[in-house]
PDBQT receptor file of N, H, CA, C and O in Angstrom, charges set to zero:
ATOM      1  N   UNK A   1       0.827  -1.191   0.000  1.00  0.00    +0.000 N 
ATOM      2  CA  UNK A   1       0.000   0.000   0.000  1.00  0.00    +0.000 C 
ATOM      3  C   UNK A   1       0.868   1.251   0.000  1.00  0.00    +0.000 C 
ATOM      4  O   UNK A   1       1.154   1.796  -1.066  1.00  0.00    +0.000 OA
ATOM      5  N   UNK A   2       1.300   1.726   1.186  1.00  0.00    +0.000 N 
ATOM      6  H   UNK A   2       1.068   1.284   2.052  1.00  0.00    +0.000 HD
ATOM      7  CA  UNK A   2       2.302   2.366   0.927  1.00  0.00    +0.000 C 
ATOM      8  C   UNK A   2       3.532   2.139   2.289  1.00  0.00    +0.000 C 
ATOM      9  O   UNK A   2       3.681   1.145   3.001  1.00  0.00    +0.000 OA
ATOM     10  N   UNK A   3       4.304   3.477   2.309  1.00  0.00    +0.000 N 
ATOM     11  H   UNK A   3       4.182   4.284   1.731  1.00  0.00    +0.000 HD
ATOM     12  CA  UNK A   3       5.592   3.332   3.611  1.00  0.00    +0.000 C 
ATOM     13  C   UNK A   3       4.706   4.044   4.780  1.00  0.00    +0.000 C 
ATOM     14  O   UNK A   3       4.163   5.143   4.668  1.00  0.00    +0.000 OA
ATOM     15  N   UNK A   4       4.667   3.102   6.050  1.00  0.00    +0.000 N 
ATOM     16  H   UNK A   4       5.108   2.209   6.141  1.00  0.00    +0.000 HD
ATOM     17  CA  UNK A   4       4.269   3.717   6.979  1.00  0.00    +0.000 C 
ATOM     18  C   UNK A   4       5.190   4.665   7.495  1.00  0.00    +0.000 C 
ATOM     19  O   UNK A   4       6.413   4.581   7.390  1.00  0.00    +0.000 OA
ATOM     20  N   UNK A   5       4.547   5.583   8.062  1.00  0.00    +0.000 N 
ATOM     21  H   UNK A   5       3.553   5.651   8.147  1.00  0.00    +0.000 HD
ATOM     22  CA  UNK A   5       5.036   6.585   9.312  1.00  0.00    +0.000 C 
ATOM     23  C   UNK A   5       4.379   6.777  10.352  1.00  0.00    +0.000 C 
ATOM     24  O   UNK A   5       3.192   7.099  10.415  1.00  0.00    +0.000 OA
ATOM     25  N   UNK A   6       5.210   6.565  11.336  1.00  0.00    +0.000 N 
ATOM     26  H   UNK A   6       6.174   6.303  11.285  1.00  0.00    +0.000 HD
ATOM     27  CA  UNK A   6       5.135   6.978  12.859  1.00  0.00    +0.000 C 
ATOM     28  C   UNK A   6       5.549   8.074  13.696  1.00  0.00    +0.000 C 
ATOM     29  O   UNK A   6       6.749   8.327  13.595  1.00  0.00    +0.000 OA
ATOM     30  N   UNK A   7       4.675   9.041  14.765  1.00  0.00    +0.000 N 
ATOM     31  H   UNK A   7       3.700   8.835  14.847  1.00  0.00    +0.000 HD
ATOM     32  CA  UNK A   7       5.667  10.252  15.423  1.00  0.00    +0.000 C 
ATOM     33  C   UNK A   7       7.002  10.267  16.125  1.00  0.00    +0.000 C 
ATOM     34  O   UNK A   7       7.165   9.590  17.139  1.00  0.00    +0.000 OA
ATOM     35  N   UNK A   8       7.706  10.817  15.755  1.00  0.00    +0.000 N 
ATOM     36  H   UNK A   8       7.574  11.367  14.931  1.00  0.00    +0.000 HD
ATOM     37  CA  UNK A   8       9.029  10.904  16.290  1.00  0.00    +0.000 C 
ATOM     38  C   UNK A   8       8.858  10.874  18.120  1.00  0.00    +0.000 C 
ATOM     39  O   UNK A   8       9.716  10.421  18.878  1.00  0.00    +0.000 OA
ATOM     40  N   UNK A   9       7.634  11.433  18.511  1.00  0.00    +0.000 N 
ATOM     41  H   UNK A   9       6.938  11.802  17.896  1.00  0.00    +0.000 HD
ATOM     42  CA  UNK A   9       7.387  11.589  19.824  1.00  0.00    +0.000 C 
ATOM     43  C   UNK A   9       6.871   9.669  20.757  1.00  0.00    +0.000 C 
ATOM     44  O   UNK A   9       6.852   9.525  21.979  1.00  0.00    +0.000 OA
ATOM     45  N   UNK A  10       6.485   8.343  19.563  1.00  0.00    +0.000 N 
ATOM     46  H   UNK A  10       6.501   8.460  18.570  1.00  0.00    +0.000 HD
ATOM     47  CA  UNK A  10       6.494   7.616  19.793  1.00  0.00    +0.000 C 
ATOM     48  C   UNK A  10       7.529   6.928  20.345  1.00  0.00    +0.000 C 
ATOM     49  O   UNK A  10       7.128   5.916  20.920  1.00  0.00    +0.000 OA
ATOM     50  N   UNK A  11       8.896   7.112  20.400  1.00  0.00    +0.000 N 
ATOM     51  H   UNK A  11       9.222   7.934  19.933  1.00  0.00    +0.000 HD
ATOM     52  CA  UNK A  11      10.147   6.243  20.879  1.00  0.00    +0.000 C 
ATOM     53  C   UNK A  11      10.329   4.931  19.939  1.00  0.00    +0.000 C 
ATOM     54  O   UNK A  11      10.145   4.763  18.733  1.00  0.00    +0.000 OA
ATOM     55  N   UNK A  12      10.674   4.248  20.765  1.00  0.00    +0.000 N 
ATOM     56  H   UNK A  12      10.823   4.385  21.745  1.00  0.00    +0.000 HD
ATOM     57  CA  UNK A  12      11.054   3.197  20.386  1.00  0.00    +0.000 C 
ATOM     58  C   UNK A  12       9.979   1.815  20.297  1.00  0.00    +0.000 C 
ATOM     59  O   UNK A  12      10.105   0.824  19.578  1.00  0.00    +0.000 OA
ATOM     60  N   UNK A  13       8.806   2.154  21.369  1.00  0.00    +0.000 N 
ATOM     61  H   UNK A  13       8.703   2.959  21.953  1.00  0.00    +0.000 HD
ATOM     62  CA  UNK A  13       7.884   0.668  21.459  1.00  0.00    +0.000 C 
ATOM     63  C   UNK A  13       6.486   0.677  20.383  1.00  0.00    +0.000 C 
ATOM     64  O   UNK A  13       6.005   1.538  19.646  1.00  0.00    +0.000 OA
ATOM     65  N   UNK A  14       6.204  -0.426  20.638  1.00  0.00    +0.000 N 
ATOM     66  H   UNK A  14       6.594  -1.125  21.236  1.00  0.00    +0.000 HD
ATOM     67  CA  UNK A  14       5.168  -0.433  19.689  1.00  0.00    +0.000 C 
ATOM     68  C   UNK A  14       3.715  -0.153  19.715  1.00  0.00    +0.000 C 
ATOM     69  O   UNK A  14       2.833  -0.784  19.132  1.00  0.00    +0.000 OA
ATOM     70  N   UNK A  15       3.545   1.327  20.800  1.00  0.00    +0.000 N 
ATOM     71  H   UNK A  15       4.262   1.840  21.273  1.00  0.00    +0.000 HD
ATOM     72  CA  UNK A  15       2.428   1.667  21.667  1.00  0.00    +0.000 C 
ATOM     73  C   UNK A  15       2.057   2.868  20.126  1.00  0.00    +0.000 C 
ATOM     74  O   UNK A  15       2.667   3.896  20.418  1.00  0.00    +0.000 OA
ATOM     75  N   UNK A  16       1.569   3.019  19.166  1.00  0.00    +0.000 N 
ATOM     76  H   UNK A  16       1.074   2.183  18.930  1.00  0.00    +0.000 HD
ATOM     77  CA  UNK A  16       1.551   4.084  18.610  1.00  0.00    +0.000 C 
ATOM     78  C   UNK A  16       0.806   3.714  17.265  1.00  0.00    +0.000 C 
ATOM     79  O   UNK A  16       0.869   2.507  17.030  1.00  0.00    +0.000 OA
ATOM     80  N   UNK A  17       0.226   4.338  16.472  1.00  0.00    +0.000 N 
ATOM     81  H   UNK A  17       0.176   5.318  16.663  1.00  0.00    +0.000 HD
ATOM     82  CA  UNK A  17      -0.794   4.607  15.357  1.00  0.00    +0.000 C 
ATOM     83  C   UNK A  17       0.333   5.046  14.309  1.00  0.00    +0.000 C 
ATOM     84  O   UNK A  17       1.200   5.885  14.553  1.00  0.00    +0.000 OA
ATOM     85  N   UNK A  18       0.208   4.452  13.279  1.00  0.00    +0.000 N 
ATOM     86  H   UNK A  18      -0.496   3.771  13.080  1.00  0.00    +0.000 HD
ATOM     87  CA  UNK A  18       1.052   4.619  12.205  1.00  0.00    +0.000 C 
ATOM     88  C   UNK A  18      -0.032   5.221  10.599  1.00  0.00    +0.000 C 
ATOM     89  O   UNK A  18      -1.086   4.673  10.278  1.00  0.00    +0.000 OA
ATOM     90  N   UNK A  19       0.466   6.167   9.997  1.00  0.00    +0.000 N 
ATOM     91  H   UNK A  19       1.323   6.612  10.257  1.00  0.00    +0.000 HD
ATOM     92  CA  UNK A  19      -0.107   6.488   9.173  1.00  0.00    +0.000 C 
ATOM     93  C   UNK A  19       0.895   6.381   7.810  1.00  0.00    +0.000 C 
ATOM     94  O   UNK A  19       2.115   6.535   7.750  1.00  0.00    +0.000 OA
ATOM     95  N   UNK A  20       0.105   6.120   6.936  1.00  0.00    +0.000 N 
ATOM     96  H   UNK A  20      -0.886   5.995   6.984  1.00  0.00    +0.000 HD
ATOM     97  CA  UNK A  20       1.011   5.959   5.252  1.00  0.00    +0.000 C 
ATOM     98  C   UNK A  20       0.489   7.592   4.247  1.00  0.00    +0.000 C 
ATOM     99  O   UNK A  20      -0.351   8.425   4.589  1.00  0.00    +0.000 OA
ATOM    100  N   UNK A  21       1.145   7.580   3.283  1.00  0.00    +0.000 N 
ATOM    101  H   UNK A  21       1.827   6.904   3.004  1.00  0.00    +0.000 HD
ATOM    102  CA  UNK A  21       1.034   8.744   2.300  1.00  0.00    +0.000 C 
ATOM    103  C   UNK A  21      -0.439   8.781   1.556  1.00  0.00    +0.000 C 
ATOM    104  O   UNK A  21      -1.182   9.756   1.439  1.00  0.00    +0.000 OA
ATOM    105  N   UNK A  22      -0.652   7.366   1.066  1.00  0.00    +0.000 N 
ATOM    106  H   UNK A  22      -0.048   6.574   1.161  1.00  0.00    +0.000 HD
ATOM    107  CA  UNK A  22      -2.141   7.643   0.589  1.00  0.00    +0.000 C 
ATOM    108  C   UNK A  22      -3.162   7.079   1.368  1.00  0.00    +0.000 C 
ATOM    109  O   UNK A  22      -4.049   6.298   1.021  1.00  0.00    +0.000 OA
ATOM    110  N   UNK A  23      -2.935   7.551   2.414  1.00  0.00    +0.000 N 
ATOM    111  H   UNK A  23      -2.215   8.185   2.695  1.00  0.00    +0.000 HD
ATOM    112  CA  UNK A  23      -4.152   7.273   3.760  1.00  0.00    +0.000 C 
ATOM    113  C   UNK A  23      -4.771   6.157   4.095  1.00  0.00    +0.000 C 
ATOM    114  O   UNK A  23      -5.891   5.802   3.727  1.00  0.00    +0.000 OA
ATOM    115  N   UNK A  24      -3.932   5.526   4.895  1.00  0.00    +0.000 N 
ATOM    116  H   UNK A  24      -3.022   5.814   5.194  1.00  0.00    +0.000 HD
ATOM    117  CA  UNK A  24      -4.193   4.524   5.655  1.00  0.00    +0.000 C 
ATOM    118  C   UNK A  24      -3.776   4.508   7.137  1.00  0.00    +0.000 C 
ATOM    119  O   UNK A  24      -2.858   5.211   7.559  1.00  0.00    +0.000 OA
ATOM    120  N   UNK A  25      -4.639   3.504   8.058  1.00  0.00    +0.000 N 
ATOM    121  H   UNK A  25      -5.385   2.933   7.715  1.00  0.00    +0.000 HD
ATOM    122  CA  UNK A  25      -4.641   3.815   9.467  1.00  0.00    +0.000 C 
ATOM    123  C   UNK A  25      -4.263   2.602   9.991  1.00  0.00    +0.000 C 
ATOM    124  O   UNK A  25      -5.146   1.755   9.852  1.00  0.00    +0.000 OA
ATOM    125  N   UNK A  26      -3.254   2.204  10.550  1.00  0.00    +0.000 N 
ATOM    126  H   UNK A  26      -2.536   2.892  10.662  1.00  0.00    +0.000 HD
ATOM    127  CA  UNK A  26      -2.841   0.933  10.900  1.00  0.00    +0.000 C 
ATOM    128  C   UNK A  26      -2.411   1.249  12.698  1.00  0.00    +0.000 C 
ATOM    129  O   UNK A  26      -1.937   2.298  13.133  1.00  0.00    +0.000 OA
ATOM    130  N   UNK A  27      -2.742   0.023  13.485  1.00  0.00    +0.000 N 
ATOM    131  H   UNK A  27      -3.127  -0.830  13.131  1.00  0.00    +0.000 HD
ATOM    132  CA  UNK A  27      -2.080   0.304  14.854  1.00  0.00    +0.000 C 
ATOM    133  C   UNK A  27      -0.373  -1.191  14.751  1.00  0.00    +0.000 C 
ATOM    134  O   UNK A  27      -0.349  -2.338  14.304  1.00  0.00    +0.000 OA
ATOM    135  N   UNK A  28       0.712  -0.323  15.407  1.00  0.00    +0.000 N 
ATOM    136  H   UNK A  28       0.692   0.608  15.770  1.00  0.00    +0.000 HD
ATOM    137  CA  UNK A  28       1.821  -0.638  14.946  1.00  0.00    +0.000 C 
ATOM    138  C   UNK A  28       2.291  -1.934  15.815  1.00  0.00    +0.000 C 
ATOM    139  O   UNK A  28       3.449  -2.344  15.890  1.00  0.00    +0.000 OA
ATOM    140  N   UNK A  29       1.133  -2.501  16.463  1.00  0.00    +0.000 N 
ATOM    141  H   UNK A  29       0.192  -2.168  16.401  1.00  0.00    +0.000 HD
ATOM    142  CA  UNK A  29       1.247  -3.670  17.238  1.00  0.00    +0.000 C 
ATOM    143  C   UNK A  29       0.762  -5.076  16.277  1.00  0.00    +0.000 C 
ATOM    144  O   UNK A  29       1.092  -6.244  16.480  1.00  0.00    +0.000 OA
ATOM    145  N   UNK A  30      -0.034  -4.591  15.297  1.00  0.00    +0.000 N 
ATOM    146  H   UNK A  30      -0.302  -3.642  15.132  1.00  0.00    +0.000 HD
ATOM    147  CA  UNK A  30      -0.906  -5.159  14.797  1.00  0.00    +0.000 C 
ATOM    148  C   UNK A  30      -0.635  -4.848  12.694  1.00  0.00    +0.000 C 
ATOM    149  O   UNK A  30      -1.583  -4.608  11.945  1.00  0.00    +0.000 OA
ATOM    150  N   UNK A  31       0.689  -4.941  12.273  1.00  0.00    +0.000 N 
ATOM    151  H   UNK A  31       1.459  -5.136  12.881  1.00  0.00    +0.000 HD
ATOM    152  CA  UNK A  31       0.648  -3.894  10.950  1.00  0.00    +0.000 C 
ATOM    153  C   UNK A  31       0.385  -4.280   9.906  1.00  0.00    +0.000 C 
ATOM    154  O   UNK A  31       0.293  -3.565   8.908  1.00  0.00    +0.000 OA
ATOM    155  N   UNK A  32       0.192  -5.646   9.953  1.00  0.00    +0.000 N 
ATOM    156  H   UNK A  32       0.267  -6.226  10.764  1.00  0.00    +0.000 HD
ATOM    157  CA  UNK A  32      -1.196  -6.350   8.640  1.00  0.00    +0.000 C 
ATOM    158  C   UNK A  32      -2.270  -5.644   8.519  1.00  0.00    +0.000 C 
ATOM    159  O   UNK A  32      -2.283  -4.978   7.484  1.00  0.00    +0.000 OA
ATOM    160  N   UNK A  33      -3.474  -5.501   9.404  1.00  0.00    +0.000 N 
ATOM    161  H   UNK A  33      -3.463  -6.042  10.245  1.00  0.00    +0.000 HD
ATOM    162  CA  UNK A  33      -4.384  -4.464   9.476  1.00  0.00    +0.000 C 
ATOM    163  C   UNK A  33      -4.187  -3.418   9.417  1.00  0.00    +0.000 C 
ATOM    164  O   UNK A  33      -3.363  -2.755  10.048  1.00  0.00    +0.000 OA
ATOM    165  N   UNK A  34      -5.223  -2.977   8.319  1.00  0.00    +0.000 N 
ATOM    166  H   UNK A  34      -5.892  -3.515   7.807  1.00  0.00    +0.000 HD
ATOM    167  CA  UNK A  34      -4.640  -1.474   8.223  1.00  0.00    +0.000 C 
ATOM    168  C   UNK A  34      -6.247  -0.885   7.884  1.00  0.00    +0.000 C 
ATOM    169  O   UNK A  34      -7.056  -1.754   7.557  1.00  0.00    +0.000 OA
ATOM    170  N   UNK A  35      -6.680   0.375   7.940  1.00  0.00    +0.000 N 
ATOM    171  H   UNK A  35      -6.023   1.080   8.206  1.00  0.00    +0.000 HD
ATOM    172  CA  UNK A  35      -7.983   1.257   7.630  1.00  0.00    +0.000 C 
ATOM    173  C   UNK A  35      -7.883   1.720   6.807  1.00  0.00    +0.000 C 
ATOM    174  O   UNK A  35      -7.335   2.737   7.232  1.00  0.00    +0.000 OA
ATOM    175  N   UNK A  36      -7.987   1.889   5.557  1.00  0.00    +0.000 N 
ATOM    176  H   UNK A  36      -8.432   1.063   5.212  1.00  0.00    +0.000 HD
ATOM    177  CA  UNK A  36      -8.328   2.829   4.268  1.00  0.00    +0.000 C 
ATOM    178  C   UNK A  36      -8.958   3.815   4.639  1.00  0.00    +0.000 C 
ATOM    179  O   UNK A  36     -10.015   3.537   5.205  1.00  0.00    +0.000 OA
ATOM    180  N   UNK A  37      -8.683   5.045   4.526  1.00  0.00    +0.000 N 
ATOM    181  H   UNK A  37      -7.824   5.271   4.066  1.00  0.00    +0.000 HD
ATOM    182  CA  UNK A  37      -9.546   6.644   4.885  1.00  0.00    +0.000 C 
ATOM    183  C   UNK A  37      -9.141   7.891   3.908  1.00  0.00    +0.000 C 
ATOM    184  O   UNK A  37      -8.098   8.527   3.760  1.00  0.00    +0.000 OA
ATOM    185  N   UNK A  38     -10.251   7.946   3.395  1.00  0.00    +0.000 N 
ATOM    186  H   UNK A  38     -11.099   7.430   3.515  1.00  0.00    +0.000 HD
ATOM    187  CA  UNK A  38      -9.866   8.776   1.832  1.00  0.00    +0.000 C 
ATOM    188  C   UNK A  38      -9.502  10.226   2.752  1.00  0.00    +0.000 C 
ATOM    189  O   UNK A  38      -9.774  10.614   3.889  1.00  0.00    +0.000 OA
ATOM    190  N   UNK A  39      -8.705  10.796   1.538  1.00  0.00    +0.000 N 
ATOM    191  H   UNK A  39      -8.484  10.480   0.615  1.00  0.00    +0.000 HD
ATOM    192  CA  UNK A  39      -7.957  12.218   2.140  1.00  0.00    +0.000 C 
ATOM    193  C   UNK A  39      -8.940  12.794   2.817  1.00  0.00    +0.000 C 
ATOM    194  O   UNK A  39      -8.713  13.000   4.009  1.00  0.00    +0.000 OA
ATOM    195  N   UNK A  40     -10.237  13.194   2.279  1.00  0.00    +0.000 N 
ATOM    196  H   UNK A  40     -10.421  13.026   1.311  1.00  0.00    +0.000 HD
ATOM    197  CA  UNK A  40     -10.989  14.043   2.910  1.00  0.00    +0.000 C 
ATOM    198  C   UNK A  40     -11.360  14.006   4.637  1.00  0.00    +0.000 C 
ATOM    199  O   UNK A  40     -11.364  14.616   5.706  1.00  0.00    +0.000 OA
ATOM    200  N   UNK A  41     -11.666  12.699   3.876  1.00  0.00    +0.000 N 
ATOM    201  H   UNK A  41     -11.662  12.203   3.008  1.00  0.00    +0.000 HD
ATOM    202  CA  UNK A  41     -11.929  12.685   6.208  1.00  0.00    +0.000 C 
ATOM    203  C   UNK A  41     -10.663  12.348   6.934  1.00  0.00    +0.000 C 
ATOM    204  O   UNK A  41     -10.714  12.236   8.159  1.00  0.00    +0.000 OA
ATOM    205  N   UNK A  42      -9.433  12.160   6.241  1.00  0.00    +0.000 N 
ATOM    206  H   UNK A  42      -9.392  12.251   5.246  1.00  0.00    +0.000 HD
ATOM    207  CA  UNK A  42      -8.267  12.410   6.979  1.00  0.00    +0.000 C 
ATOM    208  C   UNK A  42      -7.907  14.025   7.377  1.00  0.00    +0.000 C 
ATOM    209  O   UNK A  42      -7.550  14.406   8.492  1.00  0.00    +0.000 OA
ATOM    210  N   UNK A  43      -8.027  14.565   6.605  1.00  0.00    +0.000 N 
ATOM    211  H   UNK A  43      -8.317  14.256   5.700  1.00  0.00    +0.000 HD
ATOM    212  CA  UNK A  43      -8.026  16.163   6.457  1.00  0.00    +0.000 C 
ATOM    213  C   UNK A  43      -8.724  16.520   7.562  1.00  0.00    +0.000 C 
ATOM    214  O   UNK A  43      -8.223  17.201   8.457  1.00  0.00    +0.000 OA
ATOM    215  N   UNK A  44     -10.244  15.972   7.579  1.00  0.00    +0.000 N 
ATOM    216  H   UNK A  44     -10.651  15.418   6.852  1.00  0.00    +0.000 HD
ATOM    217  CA  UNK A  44     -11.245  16.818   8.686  1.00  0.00    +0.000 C 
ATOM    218  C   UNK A  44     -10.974  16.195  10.137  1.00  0.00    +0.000 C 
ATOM    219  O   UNK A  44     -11.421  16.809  11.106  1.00  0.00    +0.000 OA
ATOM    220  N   UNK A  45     -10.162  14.837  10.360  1.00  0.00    +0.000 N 
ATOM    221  H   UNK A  45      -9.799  14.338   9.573  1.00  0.00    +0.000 HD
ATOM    222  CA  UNK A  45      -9.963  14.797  11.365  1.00  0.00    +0.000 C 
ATOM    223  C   UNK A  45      -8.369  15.803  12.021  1.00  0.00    +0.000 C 
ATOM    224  O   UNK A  45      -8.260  16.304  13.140  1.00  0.00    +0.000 OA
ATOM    225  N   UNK A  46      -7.294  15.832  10.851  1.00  0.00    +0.000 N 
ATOM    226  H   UNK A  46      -7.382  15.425   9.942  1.00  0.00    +0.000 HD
ATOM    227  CA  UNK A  46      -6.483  16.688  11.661  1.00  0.00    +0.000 C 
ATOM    228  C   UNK A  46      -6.949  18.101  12.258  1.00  0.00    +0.000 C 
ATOM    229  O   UNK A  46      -6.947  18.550  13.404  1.00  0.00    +0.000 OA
ATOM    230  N   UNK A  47      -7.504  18.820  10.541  1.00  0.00    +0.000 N 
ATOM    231  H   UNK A  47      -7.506  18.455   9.610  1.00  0.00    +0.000 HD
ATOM    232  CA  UNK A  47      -8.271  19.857  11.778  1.00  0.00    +0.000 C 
ATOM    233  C   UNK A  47      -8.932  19.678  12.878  1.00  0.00    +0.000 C 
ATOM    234  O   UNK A  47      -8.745  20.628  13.639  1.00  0.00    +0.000 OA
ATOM    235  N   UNK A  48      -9.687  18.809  13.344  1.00  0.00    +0.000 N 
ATOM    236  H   UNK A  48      -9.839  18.038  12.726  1.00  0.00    +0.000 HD
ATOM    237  CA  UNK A  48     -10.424  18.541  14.826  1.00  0.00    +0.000 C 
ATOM    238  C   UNK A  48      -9.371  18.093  15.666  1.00  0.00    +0.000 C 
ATOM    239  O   UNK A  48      -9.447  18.296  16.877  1.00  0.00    +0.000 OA
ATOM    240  N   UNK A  49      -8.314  17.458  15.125  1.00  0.00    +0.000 N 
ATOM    241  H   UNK A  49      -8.253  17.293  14.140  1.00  0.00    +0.000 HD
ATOM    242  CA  UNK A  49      -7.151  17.106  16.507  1.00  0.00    +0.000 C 
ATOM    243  C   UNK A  49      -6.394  18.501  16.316  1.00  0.00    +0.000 C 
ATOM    244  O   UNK A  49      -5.675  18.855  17.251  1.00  0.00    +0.000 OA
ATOM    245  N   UNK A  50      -6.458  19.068  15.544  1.00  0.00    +0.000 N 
ATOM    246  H   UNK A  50      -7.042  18.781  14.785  1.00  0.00    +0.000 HD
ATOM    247  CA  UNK A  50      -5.302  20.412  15.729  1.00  0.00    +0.000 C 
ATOM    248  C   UNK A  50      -6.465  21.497  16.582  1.00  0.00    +0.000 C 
ATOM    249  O   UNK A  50      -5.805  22.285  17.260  1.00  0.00    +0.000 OA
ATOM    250  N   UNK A  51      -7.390  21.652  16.673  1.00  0.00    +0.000 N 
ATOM    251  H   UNK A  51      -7.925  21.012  16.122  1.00  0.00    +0.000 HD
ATOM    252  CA  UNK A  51      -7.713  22.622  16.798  1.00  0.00    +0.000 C 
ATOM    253  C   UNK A  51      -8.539  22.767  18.625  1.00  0.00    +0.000 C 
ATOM    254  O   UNK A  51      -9.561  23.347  18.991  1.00  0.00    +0.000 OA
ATOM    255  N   UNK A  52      -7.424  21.876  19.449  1.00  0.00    +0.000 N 
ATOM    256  H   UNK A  52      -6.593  21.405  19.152  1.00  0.00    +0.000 HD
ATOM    257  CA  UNK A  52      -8.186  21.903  20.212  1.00  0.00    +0.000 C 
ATOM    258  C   UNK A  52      -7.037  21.730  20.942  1.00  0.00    +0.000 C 
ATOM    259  O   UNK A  52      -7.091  21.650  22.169  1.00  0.00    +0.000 OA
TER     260      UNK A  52
């Protein structure tokens, strides 16, 4: 699908939510599973996590 990324603020363990370039939602304990989430509602959720 694509290269995951993780926050630099995660460290080293595998406690953390990993996101890819063309939007996907995977938890990094688990990285077979992954969520498909088209840009748009990726978009509307950063604004709601940024804006608070």
């Amino acid at each position: 699908m694509t290269a995951w990324r993780k926050s630099s603020y995660s460290g080293s363990s595998n406690n953390c939510v990993e996101v890819g370039r063309s939007v996907g939602i995977r938890d990094s304990k688990a990285p077979t599973t992954h969520i498909p989430v088209s840009a748009d509602a990726w978009s509307a959720f950063l604004r709601l996590a940024t804006s608070r």
